[in-house]
C-alpha positions in Angstrom: 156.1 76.7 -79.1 152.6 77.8 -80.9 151.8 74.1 -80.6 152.1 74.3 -77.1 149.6 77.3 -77.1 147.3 75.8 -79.3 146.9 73.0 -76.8 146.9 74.8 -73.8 144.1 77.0 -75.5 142.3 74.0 -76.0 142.7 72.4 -72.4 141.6 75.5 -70.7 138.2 75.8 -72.9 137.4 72.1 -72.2 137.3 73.2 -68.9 135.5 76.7 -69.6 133.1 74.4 -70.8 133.1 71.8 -68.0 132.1 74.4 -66.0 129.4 76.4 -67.4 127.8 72.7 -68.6 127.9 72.1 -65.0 126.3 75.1 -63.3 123.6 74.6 -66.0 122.7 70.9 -65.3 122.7 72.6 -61.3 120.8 75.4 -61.9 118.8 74.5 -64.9 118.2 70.7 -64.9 118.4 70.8 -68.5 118.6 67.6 -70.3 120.4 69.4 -73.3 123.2 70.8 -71.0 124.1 66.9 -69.7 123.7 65.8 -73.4 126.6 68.5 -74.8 128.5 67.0 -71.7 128.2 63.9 -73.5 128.7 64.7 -76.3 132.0 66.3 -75.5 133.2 63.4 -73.8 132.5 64.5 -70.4 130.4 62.2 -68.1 128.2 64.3 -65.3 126.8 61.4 -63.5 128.0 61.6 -60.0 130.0 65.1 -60.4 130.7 66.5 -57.0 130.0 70.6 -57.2 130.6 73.1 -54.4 128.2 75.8 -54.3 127.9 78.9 -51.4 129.7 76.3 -49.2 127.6 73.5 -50.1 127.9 70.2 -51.8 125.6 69.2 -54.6 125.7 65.7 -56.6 124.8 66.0 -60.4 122.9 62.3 -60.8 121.4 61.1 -64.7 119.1 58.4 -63.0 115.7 60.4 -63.2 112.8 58.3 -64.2 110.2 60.9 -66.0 106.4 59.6 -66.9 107.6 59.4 -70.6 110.5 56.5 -69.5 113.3 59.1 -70.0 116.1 60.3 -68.2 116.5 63.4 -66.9 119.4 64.5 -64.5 118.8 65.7 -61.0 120.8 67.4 -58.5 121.2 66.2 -54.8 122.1 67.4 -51.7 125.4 66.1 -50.0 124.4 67.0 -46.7 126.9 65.7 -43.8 126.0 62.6 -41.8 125.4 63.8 -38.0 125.0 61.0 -35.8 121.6 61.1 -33.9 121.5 63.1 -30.4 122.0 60.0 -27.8 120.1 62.2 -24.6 120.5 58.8 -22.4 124.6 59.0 -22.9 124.9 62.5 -22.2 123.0 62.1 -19.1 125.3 59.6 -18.6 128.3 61.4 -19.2 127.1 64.4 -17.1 126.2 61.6 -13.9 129.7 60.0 -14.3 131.3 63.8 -14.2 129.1 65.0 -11.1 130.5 61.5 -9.5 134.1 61.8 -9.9 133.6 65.4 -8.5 131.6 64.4 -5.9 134.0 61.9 -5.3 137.0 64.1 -5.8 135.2 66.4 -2.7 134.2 63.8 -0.6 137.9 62.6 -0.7 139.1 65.6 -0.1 136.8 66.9 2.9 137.5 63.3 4.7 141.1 63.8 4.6 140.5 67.6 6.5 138.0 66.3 8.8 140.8 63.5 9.6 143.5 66.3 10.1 140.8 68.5 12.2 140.3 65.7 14.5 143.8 64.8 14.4 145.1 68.4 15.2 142.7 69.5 17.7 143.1 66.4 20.0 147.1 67.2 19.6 145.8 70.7 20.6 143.6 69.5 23.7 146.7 67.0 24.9 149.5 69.5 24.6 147.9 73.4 23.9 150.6 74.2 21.4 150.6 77.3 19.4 151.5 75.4 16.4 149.0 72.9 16.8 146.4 75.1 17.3 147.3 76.6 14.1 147.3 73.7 12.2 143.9 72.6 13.8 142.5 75.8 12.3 143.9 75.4 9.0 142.2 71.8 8.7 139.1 72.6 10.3 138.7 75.5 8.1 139.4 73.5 4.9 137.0 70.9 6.1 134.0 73.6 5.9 135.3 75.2 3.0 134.8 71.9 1.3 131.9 69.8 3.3 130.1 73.0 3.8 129.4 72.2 7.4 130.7 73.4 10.9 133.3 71.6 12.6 131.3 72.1 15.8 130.4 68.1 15.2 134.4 67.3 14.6 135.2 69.1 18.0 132.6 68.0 19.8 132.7 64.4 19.2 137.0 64.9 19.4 136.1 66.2 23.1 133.8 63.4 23.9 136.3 60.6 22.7 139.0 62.3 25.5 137.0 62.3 27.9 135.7 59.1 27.5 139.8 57.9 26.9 140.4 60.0 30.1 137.6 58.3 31.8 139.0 54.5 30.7 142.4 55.7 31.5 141.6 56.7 35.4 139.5 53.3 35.9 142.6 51.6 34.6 144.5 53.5 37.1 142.5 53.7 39.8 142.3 49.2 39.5 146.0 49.2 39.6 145.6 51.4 42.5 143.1 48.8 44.6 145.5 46.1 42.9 148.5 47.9 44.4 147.2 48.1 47.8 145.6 44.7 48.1 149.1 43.5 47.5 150.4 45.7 50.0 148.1 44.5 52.3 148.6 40.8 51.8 152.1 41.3 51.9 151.9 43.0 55.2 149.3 40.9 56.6 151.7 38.0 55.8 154.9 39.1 56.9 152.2 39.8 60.9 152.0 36.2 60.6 155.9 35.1 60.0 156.7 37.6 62.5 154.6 35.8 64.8 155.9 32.3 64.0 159.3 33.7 64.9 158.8 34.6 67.7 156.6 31.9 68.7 159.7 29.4 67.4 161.9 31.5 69.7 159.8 31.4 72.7 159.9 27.5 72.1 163.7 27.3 71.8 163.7 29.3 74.9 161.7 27.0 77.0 163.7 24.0 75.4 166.7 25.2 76.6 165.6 26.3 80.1 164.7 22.6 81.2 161.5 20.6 81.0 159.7 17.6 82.1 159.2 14.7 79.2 155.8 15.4 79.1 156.4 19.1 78.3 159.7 18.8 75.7 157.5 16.5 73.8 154.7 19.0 73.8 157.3 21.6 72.9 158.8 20.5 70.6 155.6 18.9 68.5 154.1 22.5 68.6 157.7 24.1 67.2 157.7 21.1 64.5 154.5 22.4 63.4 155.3 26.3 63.8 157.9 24.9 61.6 156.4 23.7 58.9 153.8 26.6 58.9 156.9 29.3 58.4 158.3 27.3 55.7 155.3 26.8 54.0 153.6 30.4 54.1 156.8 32.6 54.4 159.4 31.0 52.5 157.5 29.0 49.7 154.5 31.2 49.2 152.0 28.7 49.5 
């Protein structure tokens, strides 16, 4: 047991001595105090000592004008990497992108549902679609910061132009609807008066006729004929 404290004795002076051998070869740069290091078996080259926060290297590599060596002390100072201005430029253009990005996204998709909800609005003058024409419109200026005067405006000028197009369609199907109507009636005029010419020809065919005049007659109801057949039945 008294062994035990001799040696812990001695362990804890050895390192009472570390220490004060240390803060003098910091503080003092004496050549004596790295010498009793030596001495003692304890090598200071290199040591490592924080001091107020701060790291401090003990070196034994100091060349003096009469060739011998003397201990200094150097500053461990961290290793900062070296501003980079260009990269954080960089890094603050790629960051306005994606936001501007990120709004422009954003403001297209309202200004789609503005368009989208006032033309439903225009067609049908719902309550709820006026409601949901306001709500988009008014998130489109919240985020373009512009008026949706332009949206409506150019919303009002595509229906009208649509309602335009769609009455010229209409009114061509009209003059196409009454041109057929017309041929058609024009047509059936003209079979109406084959038939009755073909009648007035059977008539006169049955009522008696010189050879001269039944030939006649019946060339021209031949031909009367044909003409029916052709333009009232076929189409042609």
């Amino acid at each position: 047991m008294g062994f035990l404290k001799i040696f812990l004795a001695v362990v804890a002076a050895q390192l009472v001595i570390l220490l004060i051998v240390a803060v003098t070869a910091v503080f003092f740069m004496e050549e004596s105090a790295v010498e009793l290091a030596r001495d003692i078996g304890i090598d200071l080259n290199g040591l490592t000592i924080t001091i107020a926060g701060e790291d401090w290297i003990v070196f034994d590599n100091q060349s003096t004008p009469d060739n011998t060596v003397r201990p200094y002390v150097a500053s461990v100072a961290p290793t900062v990497p070296p501003w980079d201005s260009n990269q954080s430029s960089r890094s603050n253009r790629t960051n306005d992108d994606n936001r501007r990005n990120t709004l422009s996204s954003a403001a297209r998709s309202s200004r789609d549902m503005c368009r989208f909800w006032h033309a439903e609005f225009i067609k049908n003058r719902s309550e709820q679609s006026r409601i949901y024409r306001e709500s988009a419109c008014k998130r489109y200026e919240r985020l373009s910061g512009r008026s949706r005067s332009t949206i409506v405006g150019n919303v009002n000028r595509q229906l009208a132009r649509a309602d335009r197009e769609r009455e010229q369609v209409l009114a061509r199907r009209r003059e196409q609807r009454e041109d057929r109507q017309r041929e058609q009636a024009e047509l059936q005029a003209k079979c109406d008066r084959y038939n009755r010419r073909i009648d007035v020809l059977d008539a006169k065919l049955r009522s008696g006729y010189t050879v001269s005049q039944g030939n006649r007659w019946r060339a021209e109801r031949r031909e009367v004929s044909q003409k029916y057949s052709r333009e009232c039945i076929l189409g042609r």
